[in-house]
Wavefront OBJ file of the C-alpha trace (Angstrom):
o trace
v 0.000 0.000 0.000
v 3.304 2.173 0.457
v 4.333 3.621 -2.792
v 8.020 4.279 -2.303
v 8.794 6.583 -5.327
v 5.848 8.436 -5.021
v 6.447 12.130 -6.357
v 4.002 13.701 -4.260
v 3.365 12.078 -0.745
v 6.670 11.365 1.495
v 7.020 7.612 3.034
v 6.736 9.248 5.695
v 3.136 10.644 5.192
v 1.864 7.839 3.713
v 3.082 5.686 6.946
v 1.852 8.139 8.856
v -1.807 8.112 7.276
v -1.601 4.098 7.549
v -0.753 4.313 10.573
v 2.117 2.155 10.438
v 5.466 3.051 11.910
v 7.813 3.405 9.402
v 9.897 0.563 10.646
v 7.608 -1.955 9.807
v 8.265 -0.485 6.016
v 11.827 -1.837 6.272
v 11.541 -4.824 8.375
v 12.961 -7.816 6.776
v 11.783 -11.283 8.344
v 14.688 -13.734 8.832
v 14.193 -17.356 9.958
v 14.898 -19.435 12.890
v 18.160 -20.177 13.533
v 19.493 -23.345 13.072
v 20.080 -24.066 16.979
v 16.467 -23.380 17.256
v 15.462 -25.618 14.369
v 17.584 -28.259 15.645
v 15.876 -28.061 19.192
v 12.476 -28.286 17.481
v 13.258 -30.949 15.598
v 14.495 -32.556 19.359
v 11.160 -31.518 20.865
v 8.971 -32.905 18.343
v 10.854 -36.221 17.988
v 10.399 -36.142 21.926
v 6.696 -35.138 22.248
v 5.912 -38.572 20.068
v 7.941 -40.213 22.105
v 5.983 -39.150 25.364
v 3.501 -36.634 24.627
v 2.143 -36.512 28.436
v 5.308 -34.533 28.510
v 5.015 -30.493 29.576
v 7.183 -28.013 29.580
v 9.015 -28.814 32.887
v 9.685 -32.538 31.652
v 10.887 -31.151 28.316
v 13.070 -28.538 29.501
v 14.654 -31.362 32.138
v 14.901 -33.720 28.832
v 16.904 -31.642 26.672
v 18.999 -30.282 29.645
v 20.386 -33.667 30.209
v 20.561 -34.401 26.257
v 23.379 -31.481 26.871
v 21.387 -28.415 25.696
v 21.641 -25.462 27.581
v 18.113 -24.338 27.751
v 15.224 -22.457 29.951
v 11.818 -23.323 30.619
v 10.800 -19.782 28.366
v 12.534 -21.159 25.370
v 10.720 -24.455 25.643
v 7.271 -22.980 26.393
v 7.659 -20.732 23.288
v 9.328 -23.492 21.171
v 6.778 -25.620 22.287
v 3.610 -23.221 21.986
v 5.225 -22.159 17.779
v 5.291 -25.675 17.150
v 1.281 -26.163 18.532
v 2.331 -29.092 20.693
v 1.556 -29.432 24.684
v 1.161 -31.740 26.969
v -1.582 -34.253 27.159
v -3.388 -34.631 30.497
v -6.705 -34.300 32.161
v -7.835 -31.427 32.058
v -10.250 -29.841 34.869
v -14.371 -30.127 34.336
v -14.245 -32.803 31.538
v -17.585 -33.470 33.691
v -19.460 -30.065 33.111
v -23.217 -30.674 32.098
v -23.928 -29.279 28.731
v -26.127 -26.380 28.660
v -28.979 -28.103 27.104
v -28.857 -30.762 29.137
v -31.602 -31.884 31.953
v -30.419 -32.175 36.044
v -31.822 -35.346 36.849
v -32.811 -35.463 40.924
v -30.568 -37.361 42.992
v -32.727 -40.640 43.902
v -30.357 -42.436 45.815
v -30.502 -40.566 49.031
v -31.295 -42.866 52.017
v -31.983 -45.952 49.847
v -30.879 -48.654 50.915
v -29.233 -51.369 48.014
v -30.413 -54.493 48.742
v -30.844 -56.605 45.172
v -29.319 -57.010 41.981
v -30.356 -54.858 39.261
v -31.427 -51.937 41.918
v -29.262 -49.780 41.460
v -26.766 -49.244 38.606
v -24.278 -46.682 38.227
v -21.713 -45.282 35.529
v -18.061 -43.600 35.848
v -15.703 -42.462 33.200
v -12.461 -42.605 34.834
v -8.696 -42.381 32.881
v -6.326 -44.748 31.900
v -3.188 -44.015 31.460
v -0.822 -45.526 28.960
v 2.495 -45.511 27.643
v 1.459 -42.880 24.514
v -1.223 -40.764 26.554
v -4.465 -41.672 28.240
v -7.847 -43.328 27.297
v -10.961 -42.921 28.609
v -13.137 -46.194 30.368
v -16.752 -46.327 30.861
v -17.822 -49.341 33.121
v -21.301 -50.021 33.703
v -21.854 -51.512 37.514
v -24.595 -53.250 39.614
v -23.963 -51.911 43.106
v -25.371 -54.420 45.204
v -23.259 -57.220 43.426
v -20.576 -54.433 42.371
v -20.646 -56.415 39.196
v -19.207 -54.540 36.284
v -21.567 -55.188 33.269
v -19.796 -53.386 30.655
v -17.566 -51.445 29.746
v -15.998 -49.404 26.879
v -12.618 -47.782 26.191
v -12.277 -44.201 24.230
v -10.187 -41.903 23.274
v -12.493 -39.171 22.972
v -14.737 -37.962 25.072
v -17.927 -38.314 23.155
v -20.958 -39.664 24.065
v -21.190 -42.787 21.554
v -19.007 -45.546 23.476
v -20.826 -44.409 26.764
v -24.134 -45.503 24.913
v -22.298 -48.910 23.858
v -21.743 -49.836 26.458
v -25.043 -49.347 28.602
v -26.786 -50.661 25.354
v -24.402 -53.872 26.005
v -25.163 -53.751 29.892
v -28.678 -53.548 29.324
v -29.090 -56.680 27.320
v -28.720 -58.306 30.421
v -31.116 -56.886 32.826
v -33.000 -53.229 33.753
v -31.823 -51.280 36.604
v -35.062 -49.450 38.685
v -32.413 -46.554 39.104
v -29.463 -45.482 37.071
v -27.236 -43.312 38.704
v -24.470 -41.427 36.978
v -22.852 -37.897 37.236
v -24.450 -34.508 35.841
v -21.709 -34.724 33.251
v -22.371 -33.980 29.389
v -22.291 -38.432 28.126
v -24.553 -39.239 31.435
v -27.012 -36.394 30.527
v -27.090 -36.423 26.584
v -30.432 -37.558 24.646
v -28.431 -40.585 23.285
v -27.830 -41.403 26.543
v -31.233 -40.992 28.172
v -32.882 -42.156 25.531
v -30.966 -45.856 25.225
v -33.673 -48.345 25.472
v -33.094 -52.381 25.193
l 1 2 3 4 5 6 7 8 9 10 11 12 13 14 15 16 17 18 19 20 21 22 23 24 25 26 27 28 29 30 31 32 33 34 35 36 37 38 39 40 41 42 43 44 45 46 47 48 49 50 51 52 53 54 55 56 57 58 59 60 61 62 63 64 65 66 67 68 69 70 71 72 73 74 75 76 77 78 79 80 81 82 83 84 85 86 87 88 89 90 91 92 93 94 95 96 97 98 99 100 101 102 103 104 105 106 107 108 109 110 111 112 113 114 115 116 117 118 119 120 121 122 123 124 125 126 127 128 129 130 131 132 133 134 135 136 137 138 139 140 141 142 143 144 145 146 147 148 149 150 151 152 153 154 155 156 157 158 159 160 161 162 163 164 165 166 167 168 169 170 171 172 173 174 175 176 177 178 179 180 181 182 183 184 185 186 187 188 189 190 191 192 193
């Protein structure tokens, strides 16, 4: 937009009227260097090696690979190259928004057959290459798991496998399960035999 020869308007002006510091006119973009490349290169080959790793862990890494580095260099390194840790992260077991609050009907009842009460948890697995998640569907007077599904997503469709496979064999008179988003979707609430 910054005519350089221009016979009537200075580059000056016309920076001016862009509002552009003239600097940015004669900025020249170099790459990174090729430390930095190499340590990227390190990082990424080490992030599919263990991608649970976080900055911390990194930094330690290449520090004893012989690399004199700072957590700041990893972290932006890191954050350029779109790679972080994988972990679980906080409320994974928020309700959606659209979702119905089912009463609590367990309060002062007291389990005393099979097929009373069953109940649902999505807990994490962790593995050598990250983490997985596992639905189990349980009787709790016979703390029987009936099924159970592995994912790793979060979505709602192996939660509804595997009460679809649970209730093949039987109908609980209560299911309990947290206010999370799988235990309170339609798919969910809506499984029938």
């Amino acid at each position: 937009m910054i005519e350089v020869d221009h016979p009537a308007i200075s580059v000056r002006r016309q920076c001016a009227l862009l509002g552009l510091p003239r600097a940015s006119l004669y900025y020249q973009p170099h790459g990174e260097s090729a430390e930095t490349l190499h340590l990227m290169r390190l990082l990424d080959a080490q992030y599919t090696a263990t991608p649970f790793y976080g900055i911390r862990r990194m930094t330690a890494w290449l520090r004893a690979q012989g690399y004199p580095v700072n957590h700041k260099r990893v972290a932006r390194l890191m954050q350029q190259m779109g790679i972080e840790a994988l972990y679980t992260k906080p409320k994974l077991s928020q309700a959606a928004a659209e979702h119905t609050i089912y009463p609590y009907l367990l309060r002062g009842v007291q389990v005393e057959r099979v097929n009373q009460v069953w109940s649902t948890a999505i807990p994490y697995v962790r593995l050598h290459q990250g983490f997985v998640s596992l639905v189990a569907v349980m009787d709790w007077f016979s703390r029987y798991v009936l099924s159970w599904a592995l994912s790793v997503t979060m979505d709602v469709h192996f939660c509804v496998e595997a009460l679809e496979n649970a209730l093949q064999g039987g109908q609980p008179a209560i299911f309990n399960t947290d206010q999370g988003a799988q235990g309170t979707s339609r798919a969910f609430t809506e499984c029938e035999i």
